[in-house]
N, C-alpha and C positions, 0 to 999 in steps of 0.2 A: 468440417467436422460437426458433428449432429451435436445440440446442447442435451446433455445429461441430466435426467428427474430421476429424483430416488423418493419411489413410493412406500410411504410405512404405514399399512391398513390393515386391521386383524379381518374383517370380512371378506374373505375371499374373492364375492364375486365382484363384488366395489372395487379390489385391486384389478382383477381382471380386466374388467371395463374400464378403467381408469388407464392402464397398460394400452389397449388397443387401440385405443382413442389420443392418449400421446403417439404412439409410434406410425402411427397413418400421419397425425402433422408431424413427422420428420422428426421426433424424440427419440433418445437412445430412453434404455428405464432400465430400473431394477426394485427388484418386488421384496419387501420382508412383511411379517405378518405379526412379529411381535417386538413391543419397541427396542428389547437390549439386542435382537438381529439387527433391528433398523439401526443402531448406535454403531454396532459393530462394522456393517455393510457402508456407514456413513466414511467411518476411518478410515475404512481398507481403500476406497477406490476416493477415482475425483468427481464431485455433482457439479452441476450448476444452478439446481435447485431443489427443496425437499417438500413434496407432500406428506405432509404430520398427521394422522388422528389423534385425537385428545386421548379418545379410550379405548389403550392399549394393552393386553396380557401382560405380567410382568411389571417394566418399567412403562408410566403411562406415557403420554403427549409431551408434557409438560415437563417430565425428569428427561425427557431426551433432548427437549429446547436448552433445558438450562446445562447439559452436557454441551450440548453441541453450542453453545454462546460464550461458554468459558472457557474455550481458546478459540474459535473463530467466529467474524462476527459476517463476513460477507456474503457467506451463500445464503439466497434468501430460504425462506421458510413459510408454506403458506400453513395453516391450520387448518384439517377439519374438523368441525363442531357438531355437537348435535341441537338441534333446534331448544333456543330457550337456556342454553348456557352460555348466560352473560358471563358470570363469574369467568368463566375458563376461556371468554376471548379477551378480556379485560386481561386477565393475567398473564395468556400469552404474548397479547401486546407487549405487557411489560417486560417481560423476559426477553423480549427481542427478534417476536416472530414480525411477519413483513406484513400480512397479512391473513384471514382466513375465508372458509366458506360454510354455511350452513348448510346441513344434510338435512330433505336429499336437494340435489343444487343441480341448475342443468349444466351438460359439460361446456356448452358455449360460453359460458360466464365464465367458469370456472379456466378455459382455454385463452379466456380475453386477460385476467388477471394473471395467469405465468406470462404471457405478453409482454405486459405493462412489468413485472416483477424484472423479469428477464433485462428488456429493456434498461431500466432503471439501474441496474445493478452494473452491466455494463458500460452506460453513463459515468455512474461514480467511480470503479476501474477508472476509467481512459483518462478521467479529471484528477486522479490521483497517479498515474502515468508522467500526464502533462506538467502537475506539481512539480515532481521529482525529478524532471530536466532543471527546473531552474534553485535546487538546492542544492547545495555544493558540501559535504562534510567530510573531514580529515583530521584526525587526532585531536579531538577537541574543538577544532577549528570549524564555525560552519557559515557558508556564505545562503542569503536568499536574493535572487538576482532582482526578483518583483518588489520587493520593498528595499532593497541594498542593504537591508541588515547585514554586519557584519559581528559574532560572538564568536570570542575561545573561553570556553570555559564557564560557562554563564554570562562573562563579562562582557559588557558592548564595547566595540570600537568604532573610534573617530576617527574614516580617511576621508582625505583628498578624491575629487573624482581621478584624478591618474594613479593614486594609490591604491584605491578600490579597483580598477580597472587592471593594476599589475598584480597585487593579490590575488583577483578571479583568474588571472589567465594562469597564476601559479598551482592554484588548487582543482583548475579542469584537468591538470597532468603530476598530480601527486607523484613522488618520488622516481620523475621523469627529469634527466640533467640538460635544462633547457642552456643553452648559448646564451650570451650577452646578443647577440646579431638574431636570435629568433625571438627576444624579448620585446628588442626595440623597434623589431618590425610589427611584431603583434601591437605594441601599447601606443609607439609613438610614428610609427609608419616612417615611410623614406624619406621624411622630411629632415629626420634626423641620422639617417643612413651616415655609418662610421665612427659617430657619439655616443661611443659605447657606456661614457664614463657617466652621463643622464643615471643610465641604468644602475650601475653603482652606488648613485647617489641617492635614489630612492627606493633601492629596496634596502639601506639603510636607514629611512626614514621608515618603511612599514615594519622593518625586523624590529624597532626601536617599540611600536606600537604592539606589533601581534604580540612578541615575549615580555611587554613590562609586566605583568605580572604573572607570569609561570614558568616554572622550574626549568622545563624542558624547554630547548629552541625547535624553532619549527623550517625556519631557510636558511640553509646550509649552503657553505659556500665550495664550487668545486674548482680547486686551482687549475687554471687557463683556460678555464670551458667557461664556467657561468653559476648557476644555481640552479638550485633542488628545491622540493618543498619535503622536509623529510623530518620525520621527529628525531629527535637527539635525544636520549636521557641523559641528561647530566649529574651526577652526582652531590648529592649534599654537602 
C-alpha cells in the first residue's frame, strides 16, 4: 500500500508539482490550499505524512501544527518556509514539526527528507510495537517483562522468581480458567507433573502480595478447575 502525503499549499502550482513529483515515487497525495481544508482533510482521512506551508489563507502553518499536535503526535510534519523565517522554523520546531524546508528548495532534497522522515517514524512505530509485547496490564495490575517490574496500583511488588514467573503466566491469559495441570506445566514443567498442590501453595503466596493492599482481589479461585486472574469488587 502506497504511503500517504497530505499536501497543504495556498500556491497552486507549488502544490501541483509537488503532487506529481510525489506520485511518480509511488505516493498516494491529497491537495488543500487553505490551512482549515488542510485541518479538515487531515481528520477526515489517514496520512502518513503532512507537507505544511507556514503561509496559509485563513488558519496559517503554525495553527494547524498546533491543531494537529494536540491530539496526535506521530505523523510526521515537515514545514515549508519562506527564506529568512527564522522565527517560524524555530517555532515550528517547538510545536512539534519534524522537520522543514526553505522555498524555493529542490525536490530531491526535499524527496530525500520525507525518506529519512518516513523512515524514522516507522522505526519508532515498530519499537513502540516491540515495547508493548513485553508489558502486561490488567486491572491495575501491570507487569514489564524487560526490567520485571512488577505494580498494582502504583505500588511495587516483591516476587520470587517463580512467583513472578506464575504471576506473568497469569496475566498473558486474564480472565482465562487456567488448570492446576496447565499451571504447573507452564511454571514448574514435568518435573513436577501430578504436584498440583506446589500450585496451591504459591499462588497463595502471590494472592498474599498482589491484594495486600487493595480492596479488590485480583486471583480467583475456580472449584476443581484452578484459577483465574479476574477482578472481584468486593464490597466495603
Amino acid at each position: 500500500m502506497s504511503e500517504r502525503i497530505l499536501i497543504i499549499e495556498d500556491e497552486e502550482k507549488i502544490a501541483r508539482v509537488l503532487q506529481l513529483e510525489l506520485e511518480f515515487e509511488g505516493y498516494a497525495t491529497g491537495i488543500a490550499h487553505t490551512g482549515t481544508d488542510g485541518l479538515i482533510l487531515y481528520r477526515e482521512q489517514q496520512w502518513d505524512l503532512v507537507l505544511l506551508d507556514v503561509m496559509l489563507p485563513g488558519l496559517n502553518g503554525l495553527d494547524v501544527l498546533k491543531r494537529i499536535r494536540a491530539t496526535e503526535f506521530n505523523t510526521p510534519v515537515i514545514m515549508l518556509t519562506a527564506k529568512g523565517d527564522v522565527e517560524d522554523k524555530v517555532t515550528g520546531l517547538d510545536l512539534g514539526a519534524n522537520d522543514y524546508m526553505t522555498k524555493p528548495f529542490e525536490i530531491d532534497e526535499l524527496l530525500a527528507r520525507i525518506r529519512v522522515a518516513l523512515r524514522f517514524n516507522t522505526s519508532q512505530q515498530e519499537a513502540k510495537v516491540k515495547q508493548d509485547e513485553f508489558f502486561h496490564e490488567y486491572a491495575g495490575l501491570s507487569i514489564h517483562e524487560q526490567t520485571r517490574e512488577v505494580i498494582r496500583d502504583e505500588y511495587s511488588i516483591d516476587l520470587t522468581p517463580r512467583e513472578y514467573g506464575l504471576l506473568l503466566y497469569l496475566i498473558k491469559h486474564p480472565k482465562q480458567v487456567l488448570s492446576r495441570e496447565q499451571i504447573l506445566d507452564a511454571i514448574w514443567g514435568y518435573d513436577y507433573y501430578g504436584d498440583t498442590n506446589v500450585v496451591d501453595v504459591y499462588i497463595r503466596y502471590v494472592r498474599q502480595k498482589v491484594d495486600k493492599k487493595s480492596k479488590n482481589t485480583l486471583i480467583q479461585t475456580v472449584r476443581g478447575v484452578g484459577y483465574v486472574l479476574k477482578e472481584q469488587v468486593n464490597e466495603a
